[in-house]
N, C-alpha and C positions, 0 to 999 in steps of 0.2 A: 405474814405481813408485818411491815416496820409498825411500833405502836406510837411511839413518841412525835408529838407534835409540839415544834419551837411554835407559840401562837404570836398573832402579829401587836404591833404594838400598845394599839390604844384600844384594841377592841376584838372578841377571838372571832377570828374567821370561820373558824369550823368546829360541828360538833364532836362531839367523844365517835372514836372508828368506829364503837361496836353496833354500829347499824342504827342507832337512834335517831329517829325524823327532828328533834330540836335543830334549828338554825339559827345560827346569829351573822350579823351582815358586819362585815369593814365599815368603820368611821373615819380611819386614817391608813392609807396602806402602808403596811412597810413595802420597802426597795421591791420592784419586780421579779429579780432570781429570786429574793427570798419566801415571797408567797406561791413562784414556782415549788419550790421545793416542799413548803407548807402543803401546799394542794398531792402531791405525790405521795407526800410519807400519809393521806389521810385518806387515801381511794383504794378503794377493792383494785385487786386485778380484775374481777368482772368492770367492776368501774371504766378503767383503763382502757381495754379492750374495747368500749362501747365509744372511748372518745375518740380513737383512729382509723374511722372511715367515715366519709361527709357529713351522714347526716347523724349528729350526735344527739346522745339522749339527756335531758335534763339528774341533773343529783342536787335533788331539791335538798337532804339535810348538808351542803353545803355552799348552797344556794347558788348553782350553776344551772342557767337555763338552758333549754335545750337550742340547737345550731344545727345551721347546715352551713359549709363551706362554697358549696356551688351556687357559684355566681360570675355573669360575666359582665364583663364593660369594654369588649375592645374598639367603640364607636361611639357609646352611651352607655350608661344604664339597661344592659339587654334583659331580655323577656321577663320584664318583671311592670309594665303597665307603662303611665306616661314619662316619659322621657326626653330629655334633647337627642334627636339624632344628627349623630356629627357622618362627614359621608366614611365609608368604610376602609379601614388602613390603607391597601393599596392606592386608594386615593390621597390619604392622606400623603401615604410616600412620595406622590408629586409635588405635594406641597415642596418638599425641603426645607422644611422649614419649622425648627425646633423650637423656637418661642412660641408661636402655636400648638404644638405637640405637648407641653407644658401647660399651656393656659387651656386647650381641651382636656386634659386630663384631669385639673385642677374643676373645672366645671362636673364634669363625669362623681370625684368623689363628693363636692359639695351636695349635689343632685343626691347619691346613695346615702350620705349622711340625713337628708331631710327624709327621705323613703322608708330607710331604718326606724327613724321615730317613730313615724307612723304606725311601723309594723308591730313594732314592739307593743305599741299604746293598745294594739287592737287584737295583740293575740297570736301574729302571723309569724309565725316559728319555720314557715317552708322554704323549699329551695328557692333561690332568687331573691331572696330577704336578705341576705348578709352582707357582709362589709372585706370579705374577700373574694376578692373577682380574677379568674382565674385572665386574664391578658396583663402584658400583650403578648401574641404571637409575633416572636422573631425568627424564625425559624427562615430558611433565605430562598424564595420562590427558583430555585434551581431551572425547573422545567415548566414552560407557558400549559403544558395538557393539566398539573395540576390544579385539582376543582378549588381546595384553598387556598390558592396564593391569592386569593382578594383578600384573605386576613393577616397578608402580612404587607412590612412596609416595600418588597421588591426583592429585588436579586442581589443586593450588593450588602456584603456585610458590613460595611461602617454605617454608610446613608441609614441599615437597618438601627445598629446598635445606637447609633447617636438620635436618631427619633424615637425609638424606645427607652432608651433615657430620660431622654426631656418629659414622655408620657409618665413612666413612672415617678419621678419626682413632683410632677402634678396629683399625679391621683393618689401617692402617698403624704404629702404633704410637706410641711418644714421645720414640723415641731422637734426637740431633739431627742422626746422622749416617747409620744407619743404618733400613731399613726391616723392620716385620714380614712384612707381604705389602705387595704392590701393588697401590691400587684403582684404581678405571677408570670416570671418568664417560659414561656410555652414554647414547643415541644421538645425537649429534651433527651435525644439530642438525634442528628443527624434524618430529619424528618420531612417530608415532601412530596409523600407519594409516591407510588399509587394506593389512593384509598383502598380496592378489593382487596391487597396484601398483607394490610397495616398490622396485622393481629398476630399476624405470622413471619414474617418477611425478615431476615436477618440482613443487615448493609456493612459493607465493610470497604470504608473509603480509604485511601490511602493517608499514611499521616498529614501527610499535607496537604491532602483536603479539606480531613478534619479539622486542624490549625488554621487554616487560611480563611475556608471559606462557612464552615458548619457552627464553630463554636463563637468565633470573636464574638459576634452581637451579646450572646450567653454573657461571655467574661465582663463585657462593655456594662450591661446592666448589673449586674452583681458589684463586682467594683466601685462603678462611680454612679451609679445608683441605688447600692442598697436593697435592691429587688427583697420581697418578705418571704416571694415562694418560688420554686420551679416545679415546675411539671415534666416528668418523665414521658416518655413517647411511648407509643403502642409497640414500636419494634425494638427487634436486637440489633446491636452491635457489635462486632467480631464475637457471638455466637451468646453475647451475654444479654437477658432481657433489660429492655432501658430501667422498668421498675426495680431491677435486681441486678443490679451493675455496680460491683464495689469499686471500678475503673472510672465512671461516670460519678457517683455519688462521693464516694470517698477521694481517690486518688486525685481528680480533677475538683470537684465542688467546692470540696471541703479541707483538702491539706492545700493545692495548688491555690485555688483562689480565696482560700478562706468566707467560705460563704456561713452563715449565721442564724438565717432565717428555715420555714422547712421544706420539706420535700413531698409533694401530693403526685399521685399517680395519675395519668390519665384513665378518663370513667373505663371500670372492666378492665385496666391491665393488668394487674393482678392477677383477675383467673386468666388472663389470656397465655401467663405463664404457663400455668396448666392446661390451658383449652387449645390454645392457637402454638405455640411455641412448643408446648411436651416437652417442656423442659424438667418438670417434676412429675411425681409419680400420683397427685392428688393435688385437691384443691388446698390442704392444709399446708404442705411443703411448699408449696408456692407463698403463701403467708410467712412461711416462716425464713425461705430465700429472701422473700422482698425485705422485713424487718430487717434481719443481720444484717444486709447490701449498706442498708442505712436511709430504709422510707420511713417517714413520717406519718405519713396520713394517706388514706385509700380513698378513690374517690368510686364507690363500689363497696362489696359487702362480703368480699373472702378474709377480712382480717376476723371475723367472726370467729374463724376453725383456731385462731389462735387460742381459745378457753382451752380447746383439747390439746392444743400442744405445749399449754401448759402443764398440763393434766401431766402428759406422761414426757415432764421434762425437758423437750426438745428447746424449750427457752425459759429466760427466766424473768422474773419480776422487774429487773436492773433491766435487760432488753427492753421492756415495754415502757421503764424511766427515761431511757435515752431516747426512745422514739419520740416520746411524749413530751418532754421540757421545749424544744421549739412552737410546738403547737400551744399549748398554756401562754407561752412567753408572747406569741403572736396576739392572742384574745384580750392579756392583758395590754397590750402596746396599743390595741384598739379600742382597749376601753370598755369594752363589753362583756369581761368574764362576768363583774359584778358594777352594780351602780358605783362608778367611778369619779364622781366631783370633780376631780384634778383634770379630765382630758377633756381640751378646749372644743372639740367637734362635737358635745353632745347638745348642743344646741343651736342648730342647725334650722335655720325657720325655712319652712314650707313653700315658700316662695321662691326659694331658690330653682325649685321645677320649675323650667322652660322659663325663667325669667326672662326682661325683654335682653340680657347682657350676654346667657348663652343662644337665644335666637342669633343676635348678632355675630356672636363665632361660629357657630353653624352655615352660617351664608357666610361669611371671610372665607371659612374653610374649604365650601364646596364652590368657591370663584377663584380659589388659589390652586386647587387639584385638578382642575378641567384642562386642558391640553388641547391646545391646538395643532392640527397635524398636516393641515393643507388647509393653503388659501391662494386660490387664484385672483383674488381684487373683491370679493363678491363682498366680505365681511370688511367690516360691521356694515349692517341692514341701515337702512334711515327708517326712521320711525313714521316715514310719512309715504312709505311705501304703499301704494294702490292697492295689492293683496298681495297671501300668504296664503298656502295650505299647509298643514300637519298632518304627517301620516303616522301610522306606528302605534299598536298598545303604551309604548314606552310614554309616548306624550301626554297619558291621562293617568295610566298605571301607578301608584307610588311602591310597589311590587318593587318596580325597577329602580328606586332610587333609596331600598334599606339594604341590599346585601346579605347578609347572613348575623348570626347572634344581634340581632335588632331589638331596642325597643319601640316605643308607638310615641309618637308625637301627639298633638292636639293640635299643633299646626304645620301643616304641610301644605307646600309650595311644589304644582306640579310644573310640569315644562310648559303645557299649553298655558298656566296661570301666567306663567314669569314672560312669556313671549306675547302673548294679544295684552298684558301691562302696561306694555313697551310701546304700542304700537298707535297712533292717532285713531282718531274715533273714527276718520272719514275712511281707514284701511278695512277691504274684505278679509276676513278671516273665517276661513272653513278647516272642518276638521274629520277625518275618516280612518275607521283602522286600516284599512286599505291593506293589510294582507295577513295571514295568519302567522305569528310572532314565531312561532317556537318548531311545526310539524315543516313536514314537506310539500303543504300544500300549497298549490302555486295560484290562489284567488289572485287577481287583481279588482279591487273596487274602488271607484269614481275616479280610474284615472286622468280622467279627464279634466277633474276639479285643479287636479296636481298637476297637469301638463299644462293647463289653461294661469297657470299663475306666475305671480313675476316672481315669486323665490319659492319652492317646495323644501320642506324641512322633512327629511324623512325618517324617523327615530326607530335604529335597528341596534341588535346587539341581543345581547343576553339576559340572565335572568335567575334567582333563586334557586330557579326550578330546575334550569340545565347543567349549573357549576355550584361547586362548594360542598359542604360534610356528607361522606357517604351515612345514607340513610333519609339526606332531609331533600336530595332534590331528587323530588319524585318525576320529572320528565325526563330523567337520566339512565342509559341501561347500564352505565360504566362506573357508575358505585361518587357519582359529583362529577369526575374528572372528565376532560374532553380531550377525546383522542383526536379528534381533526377541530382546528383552529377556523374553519370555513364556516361560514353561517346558512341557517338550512335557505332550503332554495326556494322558498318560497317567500324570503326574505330577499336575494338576489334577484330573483327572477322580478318581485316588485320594480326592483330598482334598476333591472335592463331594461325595461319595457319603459320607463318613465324617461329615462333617458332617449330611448327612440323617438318617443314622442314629443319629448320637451327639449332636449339637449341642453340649454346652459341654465344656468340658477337653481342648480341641485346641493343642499347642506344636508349631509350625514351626519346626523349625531347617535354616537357607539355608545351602548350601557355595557356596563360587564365590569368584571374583575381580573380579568386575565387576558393577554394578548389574541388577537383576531388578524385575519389572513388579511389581509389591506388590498391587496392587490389590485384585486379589480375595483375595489370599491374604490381606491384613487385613482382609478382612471373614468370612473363612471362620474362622480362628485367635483362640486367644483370648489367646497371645501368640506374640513372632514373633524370633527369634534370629540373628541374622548371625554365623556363627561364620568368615566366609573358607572359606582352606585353612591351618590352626591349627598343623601340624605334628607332631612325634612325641609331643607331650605334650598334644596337645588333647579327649582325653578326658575327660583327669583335672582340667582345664580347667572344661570345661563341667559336669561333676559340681557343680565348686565350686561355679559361678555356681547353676545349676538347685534347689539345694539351698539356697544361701543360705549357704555356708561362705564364699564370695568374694563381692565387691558388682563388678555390671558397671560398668564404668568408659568401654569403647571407644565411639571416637564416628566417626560418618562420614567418610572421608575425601574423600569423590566424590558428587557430587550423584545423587542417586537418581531420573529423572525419570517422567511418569506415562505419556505415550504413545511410544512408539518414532517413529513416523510423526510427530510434531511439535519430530523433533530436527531440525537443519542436517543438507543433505545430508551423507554421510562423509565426501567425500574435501574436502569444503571448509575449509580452515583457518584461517579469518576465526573468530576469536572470538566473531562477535555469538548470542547465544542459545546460547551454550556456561556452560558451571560455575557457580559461585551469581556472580561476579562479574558475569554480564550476562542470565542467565534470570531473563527478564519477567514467564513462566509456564510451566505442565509440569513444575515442580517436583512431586513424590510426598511424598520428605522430604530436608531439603535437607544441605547439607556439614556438618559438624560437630555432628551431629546424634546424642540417645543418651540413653538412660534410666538409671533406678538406682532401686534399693530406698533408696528415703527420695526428700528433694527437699534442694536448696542453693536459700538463696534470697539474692539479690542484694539489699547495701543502694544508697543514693544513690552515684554515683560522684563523685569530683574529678580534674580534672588540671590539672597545673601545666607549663608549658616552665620548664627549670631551663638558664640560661644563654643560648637561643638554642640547646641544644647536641642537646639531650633532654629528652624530655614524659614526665614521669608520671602513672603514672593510679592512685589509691588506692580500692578499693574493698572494701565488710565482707560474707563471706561469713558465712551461718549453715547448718547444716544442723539441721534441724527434723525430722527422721527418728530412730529408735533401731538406727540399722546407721551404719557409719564410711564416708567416702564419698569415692573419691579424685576431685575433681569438674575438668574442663581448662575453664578457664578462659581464653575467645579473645577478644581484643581487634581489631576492625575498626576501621576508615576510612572515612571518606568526606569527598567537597571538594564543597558546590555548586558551586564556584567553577569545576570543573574541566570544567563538562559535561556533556552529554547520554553524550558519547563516555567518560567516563571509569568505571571500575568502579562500581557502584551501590555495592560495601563492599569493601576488601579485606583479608584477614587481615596484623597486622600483629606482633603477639607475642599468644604462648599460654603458660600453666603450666600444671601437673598442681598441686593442692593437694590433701592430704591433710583431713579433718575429721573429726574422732571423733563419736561420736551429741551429739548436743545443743549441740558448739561453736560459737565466731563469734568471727572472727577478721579482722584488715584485711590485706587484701593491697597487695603494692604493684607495679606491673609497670612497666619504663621503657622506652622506644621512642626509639633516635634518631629525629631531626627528618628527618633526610634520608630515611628512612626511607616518610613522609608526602606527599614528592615525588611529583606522577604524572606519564605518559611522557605526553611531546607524539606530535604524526601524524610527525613526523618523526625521532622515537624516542628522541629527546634527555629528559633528568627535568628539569623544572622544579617548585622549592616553591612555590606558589602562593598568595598572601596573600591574609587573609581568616578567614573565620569556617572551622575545621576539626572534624567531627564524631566523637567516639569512640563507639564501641558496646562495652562489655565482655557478652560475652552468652555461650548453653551453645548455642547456632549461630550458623550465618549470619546477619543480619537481611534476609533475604529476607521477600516478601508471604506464603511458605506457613510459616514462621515463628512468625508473628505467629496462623495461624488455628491450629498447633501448642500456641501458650500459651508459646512459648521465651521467655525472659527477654531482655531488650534494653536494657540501663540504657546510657544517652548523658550523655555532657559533651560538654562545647568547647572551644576554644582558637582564637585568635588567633594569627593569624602572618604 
């Protein structure tokens, strides 16, 4: 072991190596590398070893408390007690909308900052306590069967990377030296199901998969956000495990994008190298694969077997410095190795829980995400409607409105709350579960209440329990993941029989995280609501919308498709007939996809290339409705030039604009050139010259698009 200790400068950080409990604490740090390097030359390799797997031990005579790294935030503050619940990514994805995706994540660290205090003042050294949280998940919702695509922001890799942006620079803050929390691009890499596989399952996309559609968001946060950590995936890629992948880690992370921060494993991939993978011959060489590859930190307990592999050489004290300088470097940027005066979040007052300021983005949030998908005239409701029934667990449940990695609110807003709000004193309002949510059983009760009334709101969808992480939905036999997109029939069958009985004034409103069979249910409905999993304010939410106090704004973030059976098998990771980018057909309704009380209507568009550098595209929005309309506005691509093989459109920049009733206004949106590039088979981006096609449209310009009536205004350009 090195003996010499440079000490820092006003005061010694640490005591003498030779194991003596004396501590003396920093009065003034020096520079951050160099109290890195202080903390290295002055730790056991047991030391060492103990600090690269989550939950690390205390080395009291150097006055390092003890840590755990695990922690989440991709919504709030998850499982660690009261919290703002914001509704969960997928919802959030409909947003589009990156200044919110900023300002919830900036709420999200302020919240963990005041939680932290706490913890610390009382002792609470456990998992969920920390100040790095392992989201967000960007990982790109490839296929609707998978159970977590509620925690990501959708199928498209910019829409992904650009709101995972905005989130991370919220929850990490603006200091330039310091960090609020630390985010964690997750899963790394090529990751989406099927959960039963995940442990074992080697993918091997083409390069231009990988480049196109797997990694951008990846690069997008590292880059222009700084990301502190990535998370490696449970699986292999072309036969390397993600935790031990010197192609993923080194060649990509760290020479190509220059990434800075560290590298954490997904919980248990490590031994999965061993266990799931056999790719080594013991649990030790697995440890010691993953270290060389260039991991950082274990979220699990195989880095343990590293003492023995030091023992008999297979690595060296230098290995265990290189792993270890990002993680040190991390704790100091947080401020937490040691009582740190200088970082401005340690003072964080208590109030900032559920303040009345993050209530209020929690409801922006979950009135911006909610999706309208059919409306026959029925919405908005008047308030002074004679009666209403609600059916549905969903209506009383707030099960259905946290999603997955949740924390608990203090105040929660259910849908029956937000809707009898809204509603005059002199309206009947009844309420019944009126069928069994989740089995196959086909109860119908008090359909009578629900046929007998002038609007039935009947609240179907999903749940927790049927979709998201293998292991946590226990009504699931397929490990979270839903292989048929239909809802069970005792949820159907409610809603044929109500429709026989009642026929018109039926509002569906859908819980869930992932794409649902629509089919019959917009034929049965006479309008149809996506509300996700909305969060602790999504009652009061949907009131807005249903009512017509708030105008729906949310738009698809995930292609909706029509038959389960005419998707790509699951576990195939080839893009072809996947997201609106390369479905041919099977489209339901497609990405970007969403209604509103009034209409925006698209004038002629122009674009221009200004310099070589960057296109703009100038286009006159009018809205023709008497309600104000906040309308997103998505600008596509497309290259003939490029091929059969190349995306038939891909999203390339989007706005939120705002329009008061009867305005018209020009917008102007600009797109670097580079931007315009499409991936070769080899995965390299080539601009390719020639004639280039813009679509500024309110979707996708998919073929079910077009029979939708979506708007699709085109220009050109040369290039």
């Amino acid at each position: 072991m090195k003996r010499h200790i440079p000490f820092l400068c006003a005061a010694a950080l640490l005591a003498a190596c030779g194991g003596g409990q004396t501590k003396q604490t920093v009065q003034a740090p020096a520079p951050m590398q160099q109290q890195v390097e202080e903390l290295l030359d002055a730790m056991t390799v047991d030391e060492k070893i103990g600090q690269m797997m989550n939950s690390t031990p205390a080395i009291e005579r150097l006055d390092i408390k003890p840590y755990d790294w695990w922690n989440e935030g991709l919504h709030g503050v998850g499982r660690s007690g009261r919290a703002t619940v914001f509704p969960q990514p997928i919802g959030l994805g409909a947003t589009f909308d990156t200044e919110l995706l900023k300002r919830i994540g900036d709420a999200i660290s302020d919240e963990a900052r005041a939680k932290y205090q706490v913890a610390q003042r009382i002792g609470n050294y456990r998992r969920y306590s920390g100040l790095s949280f392992w989201s967000p998940n960007v990982n790109i919702f490839r296929d609707p069967r998978w159970g977590r695509g509620m925690e990501t922001y959708g199928e498209d890799p910019y829409l992904t990377g650009m709101l995972g942006t905005a989130f991370v620079k919220g929850l990490q803050g603006d200091d330039p030296q310091y960090l609020k929390a630390a985010a964690c691009a997750k899963h790394y890499a090529v990751h989406s199901g099927p959960e039963a596989t995940r442990h074992s399952a080697n993918v091997e996309p083409s390069l231009k998969d990988l480049y196109e559609t797997y990694l951008p968001a990846f690069e997008m946060l590292v880059k222009d956000a700084n990301v502190e950590t990535v998370m490696t995936a449970y699986n292999a890629v072309y036969g390397d495990c993600c935790s031990a992948s010197p192609f993923l880690m080194q060649d990509i992370l760290r020479n190509r994008w220059h990434f800075k921060g560290h590298i954490v494993s997904d919980c248990g991939a490590v031994t999965d190298i061993y266990t799931g993978h056999k790719c080594t011959r013991c649990e030790m060489d697995a440890a010691v694969k993953a270290l060389k590859a260039g991991l950082n930190l274990e979220c699990g307990s195989s880095m343990r077997t590293l003492k023995d592999a030091y023992a008999k050489q297979l690595i060296t004290e230098e290995d265990l410095d290189n792993a270890l300088r990002p993680t040190i470097m991390t704790r100091l940027k947080l401020g937490i190795l040691h009582d740190d005066p200088q970082c401005p979040y340690n003072n964080m007052p208590e109030d900032a829980l559920g303040s009345p300021e993050h209530r209020a983005l929690a409801k922006r949030a979950a009135t911006e995400s909610m999706v309208l998908l059919k409306n026959d005239g029925i919405l908005p409701l008047d308030k002074d409607i004679h009666s209403l029934d609600l059916s549905g667990s969903g209506a009383t449940d707030v099960f259905y409105q946290m999603g997955n990695y949740y924390g608990v609110s203090d105040d929660y807003s259910t849908y029956l709350q937000g809707i009898v709000s809204k509603v005059s004193a002199g309206t009947t309002v009844s309420y019944h579960t009126g069928f069994m949510q989740l089995d196959g059983l086909a109860a119908n009760m008090n359909i009578g209440e629900a046929a007998g009334a002038d609007v039935a709101i009947v609240f179907m969808g999903n749940n927790g329990n049927v979709e998201g992480e293998e292991g946590e939905s226990i009504a699931n036999s397929t490990s979270g993941d839903r292989l048929d997109l239909r809802l069970p029939e005792s949820q159907m069958n409610y809603l044929r029989t109500l429709k026989r009985y009642k026929g018109e004034g039926i509002v569906v409103v859908l819980t869930g995280g992932s794409p649902i069979d629509l089919r019959e249910i917009y034929e049965l409905a006479d309008a149809v609501v996506m509300a996700w999993y909305s969060g602790q304010a999504g009652g009061e939410a949907l009131g807005d919308l249903l009512f017509g106090d708030a105008n729906f704004s949310g738009r698809l973030p995930v292609t909706f498709p029509a038959e389960t059976e005419k998707l790509p098998p699951f576990e195939d990771y080839s893009m072809k007939e996947r997201t609106y980018k390369y479905m041919t057909d099977n489209i339901f309704l497609p990405f970007g996809y969403g209604l509103s009380y009034g209409r925006v209507t698209y004038g002629a568009a122009k674009a221009a290339v200004d310099g070589g550098k960057a296109v703009t595209v100038e286009i006159t929005l009018s809205n023709e409705g008497a309600t104000d309309i906040d309308e997103t506005v998505q600008l596509y691509h497309s290259s003939p030039a490029a091929g059969t093989a190349a995306p038939q459109s891909q999203l390339v920049a989007f706005s939120r604009e705002h329009l008061k009733a009867g305005q018209t206004r020009t917008v102007k949106i600009q797109v670097p050139v580079d931007r315009l590039a499409t991936v070769q088979e080899d995965g390299s981006k080539k601009l390719l010259p020639g004639t280039h096609t813009l679509h500024v449209a309110s979707a996708a310009p998919t073929y079910r698009s077009a029979e939708l009536g979506v708007q699709d205004v085109q220009a050109t350009i040369e290039l």
